[in-house]
C-alpha positions in Angstrom: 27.5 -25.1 -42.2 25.0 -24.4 -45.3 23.4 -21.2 -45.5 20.1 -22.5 -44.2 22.0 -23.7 -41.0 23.5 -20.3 -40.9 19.7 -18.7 -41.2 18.6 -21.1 -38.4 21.1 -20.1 -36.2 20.1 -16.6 -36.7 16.7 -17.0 -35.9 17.4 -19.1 -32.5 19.1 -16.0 -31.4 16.0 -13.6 -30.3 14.7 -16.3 -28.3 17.1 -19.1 -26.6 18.0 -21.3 -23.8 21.0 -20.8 -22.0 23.2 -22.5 -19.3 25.8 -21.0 -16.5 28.5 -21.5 -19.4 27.0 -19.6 -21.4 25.6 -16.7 -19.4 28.5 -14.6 -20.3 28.0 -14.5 -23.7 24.5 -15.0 -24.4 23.5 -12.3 -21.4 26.3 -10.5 -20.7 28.0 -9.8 -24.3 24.9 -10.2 -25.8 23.3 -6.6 -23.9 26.3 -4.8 -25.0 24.3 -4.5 -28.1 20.4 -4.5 -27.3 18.6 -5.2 -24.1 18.7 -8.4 -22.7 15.8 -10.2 -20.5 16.5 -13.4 -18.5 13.7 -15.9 -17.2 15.0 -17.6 -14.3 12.0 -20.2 -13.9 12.1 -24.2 -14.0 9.5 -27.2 -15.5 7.7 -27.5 -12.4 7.0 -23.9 -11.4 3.1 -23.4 -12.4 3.5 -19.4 -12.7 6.8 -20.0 -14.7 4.5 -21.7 -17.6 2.4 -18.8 -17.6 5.1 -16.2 -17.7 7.1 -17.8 -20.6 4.5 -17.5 -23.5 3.9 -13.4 -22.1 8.0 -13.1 -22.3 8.0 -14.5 -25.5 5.0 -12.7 -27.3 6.2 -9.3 -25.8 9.7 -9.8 -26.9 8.9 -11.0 -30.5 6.8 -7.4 -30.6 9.5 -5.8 -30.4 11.0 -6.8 -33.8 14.5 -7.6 -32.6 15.2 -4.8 -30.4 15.2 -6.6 -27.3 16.2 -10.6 -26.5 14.9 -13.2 -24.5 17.0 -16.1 -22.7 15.7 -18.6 -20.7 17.7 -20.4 -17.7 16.4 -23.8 -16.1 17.5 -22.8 -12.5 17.2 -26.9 -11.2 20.4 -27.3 -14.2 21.9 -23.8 -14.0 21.8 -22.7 -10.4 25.3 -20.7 -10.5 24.0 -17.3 -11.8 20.2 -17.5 -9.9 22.3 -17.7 -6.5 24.9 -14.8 -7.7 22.0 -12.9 -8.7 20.0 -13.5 -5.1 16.5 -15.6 -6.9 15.2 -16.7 -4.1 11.6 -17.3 -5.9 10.5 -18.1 -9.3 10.0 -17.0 -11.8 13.1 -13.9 -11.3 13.0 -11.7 -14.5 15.5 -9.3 -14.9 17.1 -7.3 -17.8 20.3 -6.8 -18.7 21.6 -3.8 -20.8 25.7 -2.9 -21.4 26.7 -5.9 -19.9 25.3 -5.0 -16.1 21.6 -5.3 -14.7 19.0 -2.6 -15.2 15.7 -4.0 -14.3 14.1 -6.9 -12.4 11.2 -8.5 -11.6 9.6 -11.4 -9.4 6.4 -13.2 -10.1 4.4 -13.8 -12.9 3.0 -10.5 -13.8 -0.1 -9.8 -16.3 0.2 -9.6 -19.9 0.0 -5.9 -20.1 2.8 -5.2 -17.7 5.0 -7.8 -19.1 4.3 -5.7 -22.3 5.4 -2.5 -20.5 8.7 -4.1 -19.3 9.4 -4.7 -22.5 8.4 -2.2 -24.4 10.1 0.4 -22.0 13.5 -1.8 -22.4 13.2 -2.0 -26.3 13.2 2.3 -25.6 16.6 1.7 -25.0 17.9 -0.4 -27.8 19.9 1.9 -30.8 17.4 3.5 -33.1 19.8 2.0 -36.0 20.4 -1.3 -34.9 18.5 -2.4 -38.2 20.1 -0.2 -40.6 23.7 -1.2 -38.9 23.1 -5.2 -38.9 22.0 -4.5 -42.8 24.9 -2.6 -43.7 27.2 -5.4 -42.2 25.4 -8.1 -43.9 25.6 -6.3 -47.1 29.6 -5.7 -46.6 30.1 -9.3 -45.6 27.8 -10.4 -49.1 30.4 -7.6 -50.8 33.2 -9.7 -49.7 32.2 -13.1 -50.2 31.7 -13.9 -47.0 28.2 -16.0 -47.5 27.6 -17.4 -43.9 28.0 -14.1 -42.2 26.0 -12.2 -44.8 22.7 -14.3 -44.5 23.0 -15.0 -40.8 23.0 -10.3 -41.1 19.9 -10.3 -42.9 18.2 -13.0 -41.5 18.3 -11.4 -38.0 17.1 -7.9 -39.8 14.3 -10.4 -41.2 13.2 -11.1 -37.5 12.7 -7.6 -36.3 11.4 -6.6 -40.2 10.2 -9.6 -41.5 8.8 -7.6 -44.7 12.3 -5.6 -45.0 12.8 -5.8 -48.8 16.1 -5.2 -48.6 17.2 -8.1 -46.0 15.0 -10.1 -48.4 16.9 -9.0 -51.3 20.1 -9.7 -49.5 19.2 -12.9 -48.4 18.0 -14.4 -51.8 21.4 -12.8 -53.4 22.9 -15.1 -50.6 21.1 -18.4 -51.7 22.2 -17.7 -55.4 25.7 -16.7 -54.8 25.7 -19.9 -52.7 24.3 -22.3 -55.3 20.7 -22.9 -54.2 18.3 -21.0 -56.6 15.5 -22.9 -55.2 15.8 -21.5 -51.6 16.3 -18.0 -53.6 13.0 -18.5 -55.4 11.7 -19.1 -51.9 12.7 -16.0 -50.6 11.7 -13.5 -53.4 8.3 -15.4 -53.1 7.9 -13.9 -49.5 8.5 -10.8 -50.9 5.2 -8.9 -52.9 5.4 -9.3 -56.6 5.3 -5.9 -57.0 8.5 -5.2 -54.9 10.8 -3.1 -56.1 14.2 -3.7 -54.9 17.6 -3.5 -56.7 18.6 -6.7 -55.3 15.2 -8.6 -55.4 15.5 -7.5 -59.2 18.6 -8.9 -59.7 17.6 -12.8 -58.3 14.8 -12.4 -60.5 17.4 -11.8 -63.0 19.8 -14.0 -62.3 17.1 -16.9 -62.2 15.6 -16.3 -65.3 19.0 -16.3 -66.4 19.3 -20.2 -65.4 16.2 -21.3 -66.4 16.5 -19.7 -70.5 20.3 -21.2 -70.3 21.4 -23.8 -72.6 22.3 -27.2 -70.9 25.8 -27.9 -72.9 28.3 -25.4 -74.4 30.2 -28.0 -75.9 28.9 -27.0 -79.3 29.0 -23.6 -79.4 32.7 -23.6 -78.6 33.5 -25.8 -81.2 31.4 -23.4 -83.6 33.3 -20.5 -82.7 36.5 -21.9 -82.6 35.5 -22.7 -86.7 34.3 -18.8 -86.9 35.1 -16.2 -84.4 32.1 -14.4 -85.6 29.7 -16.5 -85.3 27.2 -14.3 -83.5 24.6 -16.7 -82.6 26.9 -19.5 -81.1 28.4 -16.8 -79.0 25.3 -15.1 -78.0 24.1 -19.1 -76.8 27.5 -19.4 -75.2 27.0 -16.0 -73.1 23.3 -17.5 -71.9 24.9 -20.9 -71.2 27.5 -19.1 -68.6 25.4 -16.5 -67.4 23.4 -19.5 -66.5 25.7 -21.2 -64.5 26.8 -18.0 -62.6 29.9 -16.8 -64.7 28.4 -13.5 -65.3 32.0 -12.1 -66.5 32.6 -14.1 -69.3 29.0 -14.0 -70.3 29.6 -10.4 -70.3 32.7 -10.9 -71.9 31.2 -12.6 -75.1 28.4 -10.3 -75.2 30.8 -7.1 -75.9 33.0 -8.6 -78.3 29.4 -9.2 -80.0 28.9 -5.9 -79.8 32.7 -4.8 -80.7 32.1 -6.7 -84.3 28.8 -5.5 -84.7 27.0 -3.0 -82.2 23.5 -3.7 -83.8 23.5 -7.3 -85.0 20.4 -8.8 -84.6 18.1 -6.1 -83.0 20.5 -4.9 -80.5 20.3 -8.8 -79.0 24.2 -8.7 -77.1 23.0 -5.9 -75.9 20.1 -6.4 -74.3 21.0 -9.3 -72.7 24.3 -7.6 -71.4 22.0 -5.3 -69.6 20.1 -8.6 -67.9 23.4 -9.8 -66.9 24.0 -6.1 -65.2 21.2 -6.6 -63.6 21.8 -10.4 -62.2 25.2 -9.5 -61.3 24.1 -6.4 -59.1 24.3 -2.7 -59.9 27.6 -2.2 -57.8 28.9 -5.2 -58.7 32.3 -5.3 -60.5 30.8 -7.4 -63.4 28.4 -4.1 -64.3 30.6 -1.6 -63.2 33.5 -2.7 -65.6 30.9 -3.9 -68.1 29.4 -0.3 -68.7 32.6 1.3 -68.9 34.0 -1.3 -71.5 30.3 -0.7 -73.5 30.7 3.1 -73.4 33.9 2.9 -74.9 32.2 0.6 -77.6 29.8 2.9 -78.2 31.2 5.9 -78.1 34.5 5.1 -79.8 
């Protein structure tokens, strides 16, 4: 599945349908984690249609701290009979995999609010800052799927988090789409500041000033090693395409034959690779070290 499959999937999960097959781990798993409230109701229960929308509006108010599945009783009668529904719509909420609250009837907005609210009390304070620093490890690891599915649930609860949107647009790059990157910075305000929303912008700047072929400035420095310009060229043309360590690789042996050619231009452009490449990335970590020891040698 693409990314954007992977982002979809997340954001079905606050609000979903569910079946008797599923009830286990939609309801049951699912509240081991955050609160979970279940509408019982069906398509031709009057009250049931008024209910739904009040569910749904309190539950997306509280940004991810509490979820909402719905079960069509007439299809999915198994867990409605274990659980005793004798009317419509049953609400009840589920929290560490047993029940903790209930309700019958279609109840005013306000209360539906306060049945909420008072289960999103008891949802972990750091659920956010926990689901970011998984989605962060898994984007650490390479694991691309699991990374943006991370931020984009920390994007429903926070949907101005500039650090899920960070994540999430270093998740489109990494994954080849730069357009669905752009996307994402673009929700993010201009003046953000963001270590990771600073290195897309990087990154993509870095694609769009690349050269098209490298064939030519290979076959120039193979004729002359120091041919700075055809190696400075090369650099943007790989930096471009993503292969920030060879870019960066280039760029110091630029600087290794002479530190201050042209203005201090490898340079520079080493540090906008550092930046593309992500702070804590191994691309600027080794980078910096190998440029000190220029330097300072």
């Amino acid at each position: 599945m693409s990314l954007i499959g992977e982002t979809a999937a997340a954001a079905g999960d606050l609000i979903k349908d569910a079946t008797d097959a599923s009830f286990m781990a939609d309801v049951v798993e699912a509240s081991q984690g955050a609160p979970v409230v279940v509408d019982f109701w069906a398509p031709w229960c009057g009250p049931c249609r008024q209910l739904g929308p009040a569910l749904e509006k309190a539950v997306t108010a509280a940004k991810g701290k509490v979820k909402l599945v719905k079960i069509d009783i007439d299809k999915n009668p198994a867990f409605a009979e274990q659980l005793r529904v004798q009317s419509i719509p049953a609400v009840f909420a589920f929290f560490g995999g047993r029940p903790v609250d209930a309700f019958m009837g279609a109840l005013p907005e306000s209360q539906v609010k306060a049945f909420v609210d008072k289960l999103a009390a008891m949802a972990p304070a750091d659920g956010v800052g926990e689901m970011l620093d998984m989605a962060k490890a898994a984007l650490e690891a390479g694991d691309l799927p699991l990374a943006a599915q991370g931020f984009a649930q920390v994007l429903q609860a926070e949907p101005d988090n500039l650090k899920a949107l960070g994540g999430l647009a270093r998740c489109y790059m990494a994954g080849g789409e730069p357009d669905r990157a752009r996307e994402i910075l673009d929700m993010a305000p201009a003046d953000a500041k963001d270590a990771d929303l600073d290195s897309v912008r990087a990154a993509l700047n870095l694609a769009a000033e690349a050269p098209s072929d490298t064939g030519a400035f290979e076959a120039r420095l193979a004729a002359d090693p120091d041919d700075h310009e055809a190696r400075l060229a090369l650099a943007k043309a790989l930096a471009g395409r993503g292969r920030m360590e060879a870019a960066a690789d280039h760029l110091l042996q630029i600087i290794e034959r002479d530190r201050n050619w042209n203005d201090d231009a490898a340079r520079k452009q080493l540090l906008t690779i550092f930046e593309a490449a992500g702070p804590g990335s191994e691309v600027a970590r080794s980078g910096r070290k190998r440029l000190s020891a220029i330097l300072f040698s």
